[in-house]
N, C-alpha and C positions, 0 to 999 in steps of 0.2 A: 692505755698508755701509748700505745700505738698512733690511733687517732691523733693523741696530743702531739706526740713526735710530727707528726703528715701536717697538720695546723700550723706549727711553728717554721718547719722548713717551707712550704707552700702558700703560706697566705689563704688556707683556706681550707674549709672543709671534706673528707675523703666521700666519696659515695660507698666505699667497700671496705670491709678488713677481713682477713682469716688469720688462721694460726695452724702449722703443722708442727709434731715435736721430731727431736732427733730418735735414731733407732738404735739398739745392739739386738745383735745376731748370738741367739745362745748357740746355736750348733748349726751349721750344715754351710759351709763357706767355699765361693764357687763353684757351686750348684745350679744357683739360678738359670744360669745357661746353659746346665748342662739336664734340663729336666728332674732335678730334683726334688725335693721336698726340704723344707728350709723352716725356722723357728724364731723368727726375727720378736723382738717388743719394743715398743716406744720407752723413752726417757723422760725424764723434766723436762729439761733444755728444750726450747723450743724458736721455733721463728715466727717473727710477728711481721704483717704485711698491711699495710693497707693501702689503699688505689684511688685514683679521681685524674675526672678527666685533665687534658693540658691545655692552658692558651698557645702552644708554641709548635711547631714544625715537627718536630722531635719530643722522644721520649725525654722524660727527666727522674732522675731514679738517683735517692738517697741513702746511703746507710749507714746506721748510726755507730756500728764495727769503724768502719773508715771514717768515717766524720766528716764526709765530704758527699756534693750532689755532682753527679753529672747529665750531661745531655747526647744522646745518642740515638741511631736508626736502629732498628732491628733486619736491614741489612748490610750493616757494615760485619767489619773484620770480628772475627772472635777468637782472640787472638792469648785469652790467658788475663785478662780483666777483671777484678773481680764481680763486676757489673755484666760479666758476659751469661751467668747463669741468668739472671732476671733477665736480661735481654729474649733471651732464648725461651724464656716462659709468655713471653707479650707476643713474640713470634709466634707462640704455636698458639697463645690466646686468638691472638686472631685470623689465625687458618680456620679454625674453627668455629668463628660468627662469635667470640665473645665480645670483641671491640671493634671497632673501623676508624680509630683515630688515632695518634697520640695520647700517650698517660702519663700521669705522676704515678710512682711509687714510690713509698716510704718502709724500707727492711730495717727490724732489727734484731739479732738472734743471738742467742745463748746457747746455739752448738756448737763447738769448737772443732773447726777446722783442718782437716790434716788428721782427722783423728780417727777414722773407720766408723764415724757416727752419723751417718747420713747427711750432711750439712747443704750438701748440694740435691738431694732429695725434698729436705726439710723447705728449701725457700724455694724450688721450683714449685710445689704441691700448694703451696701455701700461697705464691701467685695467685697460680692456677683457679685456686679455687673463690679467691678474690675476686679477679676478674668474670666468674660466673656469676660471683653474689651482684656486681656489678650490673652485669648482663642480666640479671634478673631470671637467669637459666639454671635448672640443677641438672647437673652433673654427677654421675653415678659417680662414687668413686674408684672403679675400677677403669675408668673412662681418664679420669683423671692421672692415677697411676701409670696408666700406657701413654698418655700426653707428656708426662715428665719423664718417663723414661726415652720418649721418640726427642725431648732435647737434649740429654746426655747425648744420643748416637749423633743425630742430627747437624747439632750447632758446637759441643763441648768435644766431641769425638772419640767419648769413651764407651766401648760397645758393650755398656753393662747390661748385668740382669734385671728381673722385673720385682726383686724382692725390695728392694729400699724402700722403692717408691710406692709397693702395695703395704709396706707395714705403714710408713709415716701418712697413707691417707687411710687406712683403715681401724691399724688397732689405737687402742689404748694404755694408759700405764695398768697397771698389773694383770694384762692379757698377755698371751703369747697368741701370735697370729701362724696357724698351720697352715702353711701354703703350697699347693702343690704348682710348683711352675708351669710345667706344663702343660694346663688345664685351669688353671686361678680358683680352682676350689679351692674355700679355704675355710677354717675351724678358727675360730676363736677361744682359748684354755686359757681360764681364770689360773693367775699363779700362787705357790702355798704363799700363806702371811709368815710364819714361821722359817724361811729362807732369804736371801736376799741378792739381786744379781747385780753385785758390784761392780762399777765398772772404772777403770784405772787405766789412765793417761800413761804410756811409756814415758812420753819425755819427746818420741823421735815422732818428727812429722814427715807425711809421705804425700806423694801426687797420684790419684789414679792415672792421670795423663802423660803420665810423664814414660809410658811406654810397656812397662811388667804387667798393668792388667791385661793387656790388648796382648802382648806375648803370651800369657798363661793363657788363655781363649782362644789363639792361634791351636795354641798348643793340643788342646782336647780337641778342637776342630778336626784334628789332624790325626789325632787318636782313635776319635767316633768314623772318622773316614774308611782309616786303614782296617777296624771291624765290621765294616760295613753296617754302621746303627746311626739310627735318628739324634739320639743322645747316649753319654755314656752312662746315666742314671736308670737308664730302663735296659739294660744288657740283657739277651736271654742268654740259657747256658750255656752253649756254645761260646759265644763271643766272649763270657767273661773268662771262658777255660783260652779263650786266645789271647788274653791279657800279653800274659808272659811270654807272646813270642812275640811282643811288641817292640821297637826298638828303644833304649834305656827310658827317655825321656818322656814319649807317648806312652809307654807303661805306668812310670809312675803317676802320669796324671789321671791316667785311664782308672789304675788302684786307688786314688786319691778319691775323684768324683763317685765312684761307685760304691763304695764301701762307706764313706760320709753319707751319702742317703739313706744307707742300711742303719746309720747311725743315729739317724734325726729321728730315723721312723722306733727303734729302738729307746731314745730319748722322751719321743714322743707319750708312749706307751707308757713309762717312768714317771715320765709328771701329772698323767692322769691316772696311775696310779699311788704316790703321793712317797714314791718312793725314792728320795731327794740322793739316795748314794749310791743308785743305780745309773742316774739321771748323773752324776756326775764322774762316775767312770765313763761315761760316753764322751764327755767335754774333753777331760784327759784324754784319750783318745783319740780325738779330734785333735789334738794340739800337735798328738805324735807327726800322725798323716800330714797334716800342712807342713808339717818342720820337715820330717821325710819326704814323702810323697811329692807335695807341692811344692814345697821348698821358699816360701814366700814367708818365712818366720828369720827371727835375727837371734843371735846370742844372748844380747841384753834382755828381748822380750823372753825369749826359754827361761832366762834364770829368774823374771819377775812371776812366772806362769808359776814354776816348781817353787818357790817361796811362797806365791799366793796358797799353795797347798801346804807345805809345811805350815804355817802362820794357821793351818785348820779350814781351810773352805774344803769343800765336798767335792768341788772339782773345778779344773780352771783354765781357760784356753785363749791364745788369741784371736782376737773378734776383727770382723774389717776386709778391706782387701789385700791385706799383706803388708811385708817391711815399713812398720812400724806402724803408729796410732795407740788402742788400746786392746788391754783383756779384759776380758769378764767371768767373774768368777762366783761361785754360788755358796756363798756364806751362811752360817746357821746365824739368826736375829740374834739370839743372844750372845754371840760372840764377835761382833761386827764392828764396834769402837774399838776392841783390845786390836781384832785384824787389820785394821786401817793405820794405827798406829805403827804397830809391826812393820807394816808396808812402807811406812813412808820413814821412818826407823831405816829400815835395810835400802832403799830408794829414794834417798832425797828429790830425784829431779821426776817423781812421779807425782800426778794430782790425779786427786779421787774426783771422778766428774757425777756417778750417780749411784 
């Protein structure tokens, strides 16, 4: 479909297309930066790219979200475009010998935006990887994941982790991708067929950019500092018996990062054990520490999280980088249209996205 879309806007045939999908993170939320272990899986939703070369000076880059083409350098302003993330993937494409010209691309994506579902992961990756098939180059895809993520820091300016962009180019749908940040080791666990990881739209959309991711990552910076440690996910005992004599704000983040790794890895061990209500006292759990701890949860989403529980899921937390997007919650199959109803029953202004 893609292709046809790139033909009709372009006049003309693509040399390349990929596809990356969007992600949810079942447990371990800002982590990634801080060395932890994280449980991210792919969704449906996905981004469709395809690529070919330009007659023109300049990039030319369609999406079919906006309905609109435009034309632009890859050193100009990036300035909050929606066209600034693909920019920023042609950029690093061709730092790295996949192109030496002007391109066309053509995006179209079914991840929804603002939502904590990797959207901006989803259509860098999916570039990215275009432009290799292009180049007629492969690309490991861990090579590719540190490429998208160096245009978040780079061009977009949000100093995220390396999780997004290693789940949406490695796993798959009903994999969970075990990753350990810092080291990219990573496991791939088949997930139960008899559960299902719901994922539901608050309603409220949010910016990573807009300032509170790069504050919270100040923030543990600041924390791992004053303990003198690499990261707050690898604390020896010493450092973590120092927690508590952190000042308010570096403690809680410090107890937040630390104790969520203990959690994934705890998570971890549950779902390969096949023990789905173990596996979802950890997500609970999880939801606490970010509302406490991290403090990057809102009212509206708490009471969608405790209702996804009451309504019967196993366990249920927000997913993302914080104030607002979605949760995700881990529902028995056979009760998964009664809970969906329920959900949207008590939450009009919520959509089920997967």
């Amino acid at each position: 479909m893609i292709d046809e879309t790139y033909a009709a806007i372009f006049a003309a045939a693509p040399t390349a297309s990929a596809m990356a999908h969007g992600r949810v993170n079942l447990i371990g939320e800002h982590i990634d930066y801080n060395g932890g272990m994280v449980l991210p899986t792919t969704i449906g939703n996905a981004t469709h790219v395809a690529v070919g070369p330009s007659d023109d000076s300049s990039h030319a880059i369609y999406s079919a979200q906006y309905g609109e083409a435009v034309r632009r350098g890859i050193d100009t302003a990036f300035d909050g475009h929606w066209s600034d993330y693909i920019a920023g993937a042609l950029a690093k494409g061709a730092e790295n010998g996949l192109i030496k010209n002007p391109m066309r691309v053509a995006v179209d994506s079914s991840v929804p935006g603002g939502a904590g579902l990797s959207s901006s992961a989803s259509v860098t990756v999916a570039v990215l990887k275009a432009l290799a098939e292009h180049a007629g180059q492969h690309v490991a895809d861990v090579d590719i994941a540190r490429w998208s993520q160096q245009v978040e820091h780079e061009y977009i300016g949000v100093p995220c982790g390396i999780m997004d962009q290693m789940a949406v180019a490695i796993a798959s749908e009903k994999q969970a991708l075990a990753l350990e940040t810092d080291t990219l080791a990573h496991t791939l666990i088949t997930l139960p067929d008899d559960h299902h990881f719901a994922v539901l739209h608050s309603g409220i959309i949010r910016k990573l950019d807009e300032g509170r991711y790069a504050e919270r990552r100040q923030e543990c910076e600041d924390a791992a500092a004053a303990l003198g440690a690499d990261s707050l996910c690898q604390l020896n005992e010493a450092q973590v018996a120092a927690i508590e004599c952190l000042p308010e704000v570096q403690r809680k983040r410090a107890r937040h990062a630390h104790s969520e790794h203990r959690r994934v890895l705890a998570a971890i061990g549950a779902l390969c054990a096949g023990d789905m209500a173990a596996f979802g006292a950890q997500m609970d759990a999880s939801h606490i520490s970010m509302r406490d701890d991290f403090e990057i949860t809102t009212p509206e989403i708490d009471a969608i999280v405790e209702a996804a529980r009451q309504h019967g899921a196993m366990g249920a937390r927000m997913t993302g980088g914080g104030f607002g997007g979605c949760i995700v919650a881990c529902v028995p199959v056979d009760i998964l249209e009664k809970w969906k109803a329920a959900m949207a029953q008590d939450f009009p202004a919520t959509r089920y996205i997967a």
